[in-house]
DOFINU-508816 format. One record per residue: residue number from 1; x, y, z of N, C-alpha, C, O in turn; residue in three letters. Coordinates in nm, 4 decimals, padded with zeros to 6 digits. Each point is the difference from the previous one (the first is absolute). Last residue first. Example, Ala and Ser with C-alpha at 12.3 -4.5 7.8 and 13.67 -1.06 7.14 Angstrom:
<nodes>
+------+----------+----------+----------+----------+----------+----------+----------+----------+----------+----------+----------+----------+------+
| resi |      npx |      npy |      npz |     capx |     capy |     capz |      cpx |      cpy |      cpz |      opx |      opy |      opz | resn |
+------+----------+----------+----------+----------+----------+----------+----------+----------+----------+----------+----------+----------+------+
|    2 |  01.2850 | -00.2250 |  00.7080 |  00.0820 |  00.1190 |  00.0060 | -00.0770 |  00.1090 |  00.0730 |  00.0509 |  00.1108 |  00.0169 |  SER |
|    1 | -00.0219 | -00.6828 | -00.0239 | -00.0890 |  00.1190 |  00.0000 |  00.0900 |  00.1200 |  00.0000 |  00.1036 | -00.0019 |  00.0665 |  ALA |
+------+----------+----------+----------+----------+----------+----------+----------+----------+----------+----------+----------+----------+------+
</nodes>
This chain:
<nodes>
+------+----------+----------+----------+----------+----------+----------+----------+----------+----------+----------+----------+----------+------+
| resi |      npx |      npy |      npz |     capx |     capy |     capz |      cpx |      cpy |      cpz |      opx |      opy |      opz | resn |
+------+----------+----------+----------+----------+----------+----------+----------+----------+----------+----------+----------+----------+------+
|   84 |  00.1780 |  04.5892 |  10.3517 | -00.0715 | -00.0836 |  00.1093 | -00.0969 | -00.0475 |  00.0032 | -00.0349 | -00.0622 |  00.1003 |  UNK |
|   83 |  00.3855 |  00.1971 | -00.5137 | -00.1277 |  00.0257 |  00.0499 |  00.0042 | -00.0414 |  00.1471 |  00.1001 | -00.0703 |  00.0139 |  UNK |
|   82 |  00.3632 |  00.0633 | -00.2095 | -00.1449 | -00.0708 | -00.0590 | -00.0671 |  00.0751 |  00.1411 |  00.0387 |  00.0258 |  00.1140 |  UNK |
|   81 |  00.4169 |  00.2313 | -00.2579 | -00.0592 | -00.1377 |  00.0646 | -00.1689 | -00.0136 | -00.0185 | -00.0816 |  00.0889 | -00.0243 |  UNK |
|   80 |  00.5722 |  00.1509 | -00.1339 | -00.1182 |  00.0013 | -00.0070 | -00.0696 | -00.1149 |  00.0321 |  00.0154 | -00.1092 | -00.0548 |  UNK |
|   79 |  00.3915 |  00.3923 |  00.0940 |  00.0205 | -00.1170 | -00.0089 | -00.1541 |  00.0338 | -00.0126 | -00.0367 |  00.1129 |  00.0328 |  UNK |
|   78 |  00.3792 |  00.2110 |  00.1142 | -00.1636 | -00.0187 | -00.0486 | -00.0518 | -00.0895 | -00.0856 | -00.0595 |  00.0485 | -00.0962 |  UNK |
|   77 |  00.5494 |  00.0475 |  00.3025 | -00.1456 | -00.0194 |  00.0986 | -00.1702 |  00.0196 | -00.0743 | -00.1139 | -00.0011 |  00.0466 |  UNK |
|   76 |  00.5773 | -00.3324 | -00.1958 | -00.0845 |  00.1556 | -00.0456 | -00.0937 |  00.0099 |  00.1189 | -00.0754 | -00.0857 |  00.0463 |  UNK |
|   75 |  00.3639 | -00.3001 | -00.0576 |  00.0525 |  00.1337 |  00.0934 | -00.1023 |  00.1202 | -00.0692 | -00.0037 |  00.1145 |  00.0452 |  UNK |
|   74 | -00.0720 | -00.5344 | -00.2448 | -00.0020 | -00.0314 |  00.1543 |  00.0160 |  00.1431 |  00.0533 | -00.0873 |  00.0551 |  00.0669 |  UNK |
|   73 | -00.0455 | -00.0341 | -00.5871 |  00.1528 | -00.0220 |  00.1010 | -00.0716 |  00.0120 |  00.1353 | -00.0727 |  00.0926 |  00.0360 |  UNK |
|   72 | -00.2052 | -00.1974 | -00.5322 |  00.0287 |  00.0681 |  00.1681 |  00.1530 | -00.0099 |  00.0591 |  00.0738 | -00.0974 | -00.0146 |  UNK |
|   71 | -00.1900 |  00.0215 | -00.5005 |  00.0267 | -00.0876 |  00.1074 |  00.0118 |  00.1358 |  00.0891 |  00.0756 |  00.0967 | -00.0104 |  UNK |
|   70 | -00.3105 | -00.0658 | -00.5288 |  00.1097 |  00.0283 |  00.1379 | -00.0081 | -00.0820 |  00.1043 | -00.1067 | -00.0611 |  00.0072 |  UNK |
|   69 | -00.1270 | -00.0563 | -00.4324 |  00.0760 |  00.1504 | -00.0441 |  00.0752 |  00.0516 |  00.1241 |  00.0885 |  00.0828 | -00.0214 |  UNK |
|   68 | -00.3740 | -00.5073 | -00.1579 |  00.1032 |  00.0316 |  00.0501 |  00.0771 |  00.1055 | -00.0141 |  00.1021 |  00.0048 | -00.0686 |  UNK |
|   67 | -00.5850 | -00.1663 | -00.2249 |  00.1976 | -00.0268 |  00.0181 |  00.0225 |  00.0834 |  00.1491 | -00.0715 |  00.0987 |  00.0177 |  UNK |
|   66 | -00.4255 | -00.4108 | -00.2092 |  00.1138 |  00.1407 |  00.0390 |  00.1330 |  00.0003 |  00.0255 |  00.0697 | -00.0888 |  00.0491 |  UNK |
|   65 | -00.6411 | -00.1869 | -00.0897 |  00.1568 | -00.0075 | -00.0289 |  00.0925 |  00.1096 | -00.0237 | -00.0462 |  00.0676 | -00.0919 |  UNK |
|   64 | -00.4028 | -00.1170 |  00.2145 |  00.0080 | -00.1265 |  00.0302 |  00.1989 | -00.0146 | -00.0084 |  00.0873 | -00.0648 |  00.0576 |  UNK |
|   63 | -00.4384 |  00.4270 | -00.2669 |  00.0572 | -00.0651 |  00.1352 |  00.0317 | -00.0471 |  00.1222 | -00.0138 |  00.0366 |  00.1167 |  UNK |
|   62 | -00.0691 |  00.1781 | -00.6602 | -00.0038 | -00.1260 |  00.0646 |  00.0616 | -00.0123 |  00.1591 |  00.1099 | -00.0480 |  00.0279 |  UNK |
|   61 | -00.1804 |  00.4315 | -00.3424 | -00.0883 | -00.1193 | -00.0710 |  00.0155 | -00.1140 |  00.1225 | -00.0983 | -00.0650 |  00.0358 |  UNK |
|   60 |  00.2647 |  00.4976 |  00.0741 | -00.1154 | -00.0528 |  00.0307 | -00.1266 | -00.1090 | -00.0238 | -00.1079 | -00.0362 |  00.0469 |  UNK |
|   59 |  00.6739 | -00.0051 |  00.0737 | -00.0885 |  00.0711 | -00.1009 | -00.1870 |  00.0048 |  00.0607 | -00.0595 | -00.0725 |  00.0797 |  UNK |
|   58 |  00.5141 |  00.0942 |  00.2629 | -00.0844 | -00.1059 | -00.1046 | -00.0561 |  00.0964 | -00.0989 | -00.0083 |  00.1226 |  00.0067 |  UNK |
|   57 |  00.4614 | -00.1196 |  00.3724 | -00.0841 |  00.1140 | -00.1119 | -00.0869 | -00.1464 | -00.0840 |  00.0494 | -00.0984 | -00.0551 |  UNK |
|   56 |  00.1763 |  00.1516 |  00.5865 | -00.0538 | -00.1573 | -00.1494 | -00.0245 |  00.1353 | -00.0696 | -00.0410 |  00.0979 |  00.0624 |  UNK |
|   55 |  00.3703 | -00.1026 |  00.3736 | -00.0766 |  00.0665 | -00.0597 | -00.0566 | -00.0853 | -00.1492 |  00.0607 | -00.0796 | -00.0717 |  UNK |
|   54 |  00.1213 | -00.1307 |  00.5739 |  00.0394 |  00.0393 | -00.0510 | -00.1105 |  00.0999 | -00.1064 | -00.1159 | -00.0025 |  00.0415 |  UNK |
|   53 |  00.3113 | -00.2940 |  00.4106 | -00.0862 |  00.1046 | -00.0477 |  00.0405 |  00.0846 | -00.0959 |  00.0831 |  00.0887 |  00.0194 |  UNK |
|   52 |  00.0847 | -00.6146 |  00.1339 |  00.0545 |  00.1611 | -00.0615 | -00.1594 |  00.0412 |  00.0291 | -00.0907 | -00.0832 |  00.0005 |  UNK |
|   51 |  00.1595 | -00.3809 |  00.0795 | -00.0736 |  00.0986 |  00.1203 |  00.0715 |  00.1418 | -00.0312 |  00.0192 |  00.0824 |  00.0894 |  UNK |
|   50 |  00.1841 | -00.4332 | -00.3630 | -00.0761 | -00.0635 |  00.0562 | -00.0408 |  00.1229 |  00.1321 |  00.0801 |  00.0163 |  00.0921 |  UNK |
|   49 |  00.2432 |  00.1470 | -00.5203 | -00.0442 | -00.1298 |  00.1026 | -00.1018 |  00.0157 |  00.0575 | -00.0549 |  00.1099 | -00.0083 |  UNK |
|   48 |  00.3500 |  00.1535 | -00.3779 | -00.1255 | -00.0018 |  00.0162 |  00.0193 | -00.1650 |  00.1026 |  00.0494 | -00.1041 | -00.0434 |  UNK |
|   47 |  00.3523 |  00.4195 | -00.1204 | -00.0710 | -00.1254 |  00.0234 | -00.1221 |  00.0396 |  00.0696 | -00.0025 |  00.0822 |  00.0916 |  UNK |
|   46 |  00.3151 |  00.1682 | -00.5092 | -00.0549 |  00.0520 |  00.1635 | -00.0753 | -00.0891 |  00.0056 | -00.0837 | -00.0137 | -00.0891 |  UNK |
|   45 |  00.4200 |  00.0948 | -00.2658 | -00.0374 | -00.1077 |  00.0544 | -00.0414 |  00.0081 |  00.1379 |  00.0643 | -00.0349 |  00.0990 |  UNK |
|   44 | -00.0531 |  00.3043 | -00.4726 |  00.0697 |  00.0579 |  00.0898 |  00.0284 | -00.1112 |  00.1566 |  00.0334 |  00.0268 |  00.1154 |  UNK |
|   43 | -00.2756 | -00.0789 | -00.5724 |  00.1307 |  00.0618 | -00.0714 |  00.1101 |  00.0056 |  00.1379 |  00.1214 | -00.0193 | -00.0053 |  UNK |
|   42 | -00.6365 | -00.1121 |  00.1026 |  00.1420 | -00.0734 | -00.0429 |  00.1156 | -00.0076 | -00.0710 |  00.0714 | -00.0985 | -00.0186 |  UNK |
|   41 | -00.3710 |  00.4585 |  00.1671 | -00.0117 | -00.0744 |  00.0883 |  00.1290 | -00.1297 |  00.0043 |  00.0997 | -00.0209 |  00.0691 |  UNK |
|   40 | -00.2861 |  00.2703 | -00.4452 |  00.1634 |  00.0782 |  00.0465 | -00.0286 | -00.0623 |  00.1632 |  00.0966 |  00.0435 |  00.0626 |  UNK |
|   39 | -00.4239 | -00.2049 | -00.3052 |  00.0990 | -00.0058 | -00.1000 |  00.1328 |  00.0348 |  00.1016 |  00.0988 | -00.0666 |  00.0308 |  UNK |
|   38 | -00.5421 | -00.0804 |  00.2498 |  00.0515 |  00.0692 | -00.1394 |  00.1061 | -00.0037 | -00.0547 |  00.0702 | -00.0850 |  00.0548 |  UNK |
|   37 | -00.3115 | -00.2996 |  00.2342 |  00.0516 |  00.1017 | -00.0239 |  00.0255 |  00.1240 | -00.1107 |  00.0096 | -00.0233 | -00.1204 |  UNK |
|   36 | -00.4240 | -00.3004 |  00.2147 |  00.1117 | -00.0246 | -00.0478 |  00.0903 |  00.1287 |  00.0444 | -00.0556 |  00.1097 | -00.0058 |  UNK |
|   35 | -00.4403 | -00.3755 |  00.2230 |  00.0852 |  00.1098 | -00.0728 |  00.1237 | -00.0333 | -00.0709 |  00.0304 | -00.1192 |  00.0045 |  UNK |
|   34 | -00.5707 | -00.0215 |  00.1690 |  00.1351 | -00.0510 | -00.0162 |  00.0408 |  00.1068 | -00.0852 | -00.0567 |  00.0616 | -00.0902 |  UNK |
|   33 | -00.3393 | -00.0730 |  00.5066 |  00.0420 |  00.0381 | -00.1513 |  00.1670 | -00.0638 | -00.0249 |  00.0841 | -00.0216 |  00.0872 |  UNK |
|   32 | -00.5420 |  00.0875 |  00.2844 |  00.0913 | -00.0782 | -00.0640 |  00.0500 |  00.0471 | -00.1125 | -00.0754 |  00.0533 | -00.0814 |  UNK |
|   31 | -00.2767 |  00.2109 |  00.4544 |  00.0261 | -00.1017 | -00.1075 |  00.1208 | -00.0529 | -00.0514 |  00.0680 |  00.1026 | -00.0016 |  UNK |
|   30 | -00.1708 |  00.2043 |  00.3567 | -00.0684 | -00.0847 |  00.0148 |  00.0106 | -00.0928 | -00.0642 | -00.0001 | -00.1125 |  00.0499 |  UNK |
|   29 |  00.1761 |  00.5408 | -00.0261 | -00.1509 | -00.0017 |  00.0182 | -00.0569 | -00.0987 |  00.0125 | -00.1219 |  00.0024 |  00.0166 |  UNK |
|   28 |  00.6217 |  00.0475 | -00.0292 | -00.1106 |  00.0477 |  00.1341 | -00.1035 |  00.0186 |  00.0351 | -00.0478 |  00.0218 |  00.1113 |  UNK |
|   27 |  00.2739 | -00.4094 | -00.4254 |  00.0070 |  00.1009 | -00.0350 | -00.0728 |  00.0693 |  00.1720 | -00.0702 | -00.0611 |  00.0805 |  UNK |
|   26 |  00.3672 | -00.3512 | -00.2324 | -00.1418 |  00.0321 |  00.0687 |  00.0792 |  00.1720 | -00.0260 |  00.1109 |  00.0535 |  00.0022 |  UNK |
|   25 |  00.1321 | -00.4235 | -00.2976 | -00.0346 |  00.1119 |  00.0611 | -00.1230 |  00.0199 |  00.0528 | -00.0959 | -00.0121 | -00.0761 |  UNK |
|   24 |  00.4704 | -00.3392 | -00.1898 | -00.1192 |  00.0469 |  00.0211 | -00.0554 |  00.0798 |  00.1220 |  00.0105 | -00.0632 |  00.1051 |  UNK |
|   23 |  00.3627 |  00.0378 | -00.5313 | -00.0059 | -00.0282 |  00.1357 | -00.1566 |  00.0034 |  00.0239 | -00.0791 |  00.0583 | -00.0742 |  UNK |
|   22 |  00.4894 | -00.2105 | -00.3401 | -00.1550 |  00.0537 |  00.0448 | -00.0218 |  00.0421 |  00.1533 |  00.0721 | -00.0659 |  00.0749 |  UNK |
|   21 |  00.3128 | -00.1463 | -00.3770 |  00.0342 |  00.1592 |  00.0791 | -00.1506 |  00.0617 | -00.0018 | -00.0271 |  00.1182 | -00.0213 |  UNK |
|   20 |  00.1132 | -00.5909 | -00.0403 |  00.0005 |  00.0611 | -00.1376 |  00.0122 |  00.1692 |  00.0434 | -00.0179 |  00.0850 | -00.0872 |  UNK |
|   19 | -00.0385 | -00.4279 |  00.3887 |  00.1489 | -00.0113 | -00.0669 | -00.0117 |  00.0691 | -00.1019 |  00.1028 |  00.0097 | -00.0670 |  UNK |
|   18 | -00.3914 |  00.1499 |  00.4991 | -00.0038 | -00.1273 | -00.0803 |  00.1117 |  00.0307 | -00.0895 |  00.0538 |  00.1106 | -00.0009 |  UNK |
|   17 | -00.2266 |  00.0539 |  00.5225 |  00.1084 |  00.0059 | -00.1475 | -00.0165 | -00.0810 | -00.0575 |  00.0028 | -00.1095 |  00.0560 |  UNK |
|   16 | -00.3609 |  00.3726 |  00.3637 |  00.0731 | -00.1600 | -00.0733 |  00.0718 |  00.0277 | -00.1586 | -00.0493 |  00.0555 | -00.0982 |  UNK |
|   15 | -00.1506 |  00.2764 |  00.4247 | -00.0535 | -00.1034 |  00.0558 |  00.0801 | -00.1053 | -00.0339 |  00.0359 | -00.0885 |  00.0777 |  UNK |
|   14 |  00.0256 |  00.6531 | -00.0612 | -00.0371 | -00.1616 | -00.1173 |  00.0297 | -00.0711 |  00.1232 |  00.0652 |  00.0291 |  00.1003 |  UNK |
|   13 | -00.3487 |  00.4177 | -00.0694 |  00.1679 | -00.0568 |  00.0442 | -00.0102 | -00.1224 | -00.0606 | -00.1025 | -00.0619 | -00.0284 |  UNK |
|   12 | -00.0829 |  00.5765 | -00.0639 | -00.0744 | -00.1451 |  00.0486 |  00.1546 | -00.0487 |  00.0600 |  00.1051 |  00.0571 |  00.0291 |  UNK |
|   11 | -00.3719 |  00.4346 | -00.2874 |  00.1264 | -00.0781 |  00.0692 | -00.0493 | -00.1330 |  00.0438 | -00.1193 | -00.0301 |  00.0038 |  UNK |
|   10 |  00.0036 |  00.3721 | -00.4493 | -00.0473 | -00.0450 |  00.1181 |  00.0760 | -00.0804 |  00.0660 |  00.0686 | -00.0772 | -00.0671 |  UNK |
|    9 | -00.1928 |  00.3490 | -00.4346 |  00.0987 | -00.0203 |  00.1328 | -00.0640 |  00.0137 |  00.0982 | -00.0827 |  00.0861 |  00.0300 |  UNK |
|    8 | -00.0865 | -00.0140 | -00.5405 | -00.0179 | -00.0708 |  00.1240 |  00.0978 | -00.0056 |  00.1049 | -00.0381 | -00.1144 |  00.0248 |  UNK |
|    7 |  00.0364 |  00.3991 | -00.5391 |  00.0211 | -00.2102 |  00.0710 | -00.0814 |  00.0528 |  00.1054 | -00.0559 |  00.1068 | -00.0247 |  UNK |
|    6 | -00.0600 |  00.1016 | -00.4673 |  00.0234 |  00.0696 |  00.1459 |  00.0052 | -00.1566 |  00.0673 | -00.0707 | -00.0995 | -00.0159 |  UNK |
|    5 |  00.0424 |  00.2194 | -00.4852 |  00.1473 | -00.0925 |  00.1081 | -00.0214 |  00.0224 |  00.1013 |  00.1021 | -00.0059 |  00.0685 |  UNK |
|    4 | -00.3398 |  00.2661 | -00.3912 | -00.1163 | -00.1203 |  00.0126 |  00.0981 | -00.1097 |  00.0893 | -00.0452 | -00.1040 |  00.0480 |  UNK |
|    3 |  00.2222 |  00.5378 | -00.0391 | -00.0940 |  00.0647 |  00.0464 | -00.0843 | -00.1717 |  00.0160 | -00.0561 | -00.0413 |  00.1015 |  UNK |
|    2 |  00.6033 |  00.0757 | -00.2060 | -00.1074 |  00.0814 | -00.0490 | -00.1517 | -00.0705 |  00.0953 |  00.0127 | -00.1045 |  00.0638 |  UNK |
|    1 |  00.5277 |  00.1815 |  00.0407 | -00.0968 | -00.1052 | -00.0192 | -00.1302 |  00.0649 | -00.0455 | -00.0421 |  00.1006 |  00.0572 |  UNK |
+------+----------+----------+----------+----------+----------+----------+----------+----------+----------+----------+----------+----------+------+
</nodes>
């Protein structure tokens, strides 16, 4: 990825599925954002639900909006949890 592509990654948990494979996401800092899965996400048909913790890559032009780049597993012990 070159140097002016630098993403963003940050964890949250979606909040709510909409039909068009949008989700919407509290992010851990606080803010909101709607995501999409990635590509090989849904090549590999890995379900994104309701209280996943999951990983957003955003741009820095915008965001507000970001793809879906990994799902936590329940059993990972380093699961990453929101702030206190």
């Amino acid at each position: 990825m070159s140097e002016k592509e630098q993403k963003i990654e940050v964890d949250g948990e979606v909040l709510e599925s909409y039909k068009s494979g949008m989700y919407r996401i509290a992010l851990d800092n606080g803010h909101e954002a709607l995501g999409y899965t990635a590509g090989k996400m849904r090549r590999y048909r890995i379900k994104i639900l309701i209280g996943d913790r999951i990983k957003l890559e955003l741009s820095p032009y915008d965001l507000t909006r970001g793809r879906i780049v990994y799902r936590y597993r329940e059993s990972d012990g380093n699961v990453a949890q929101p702030p206190v």
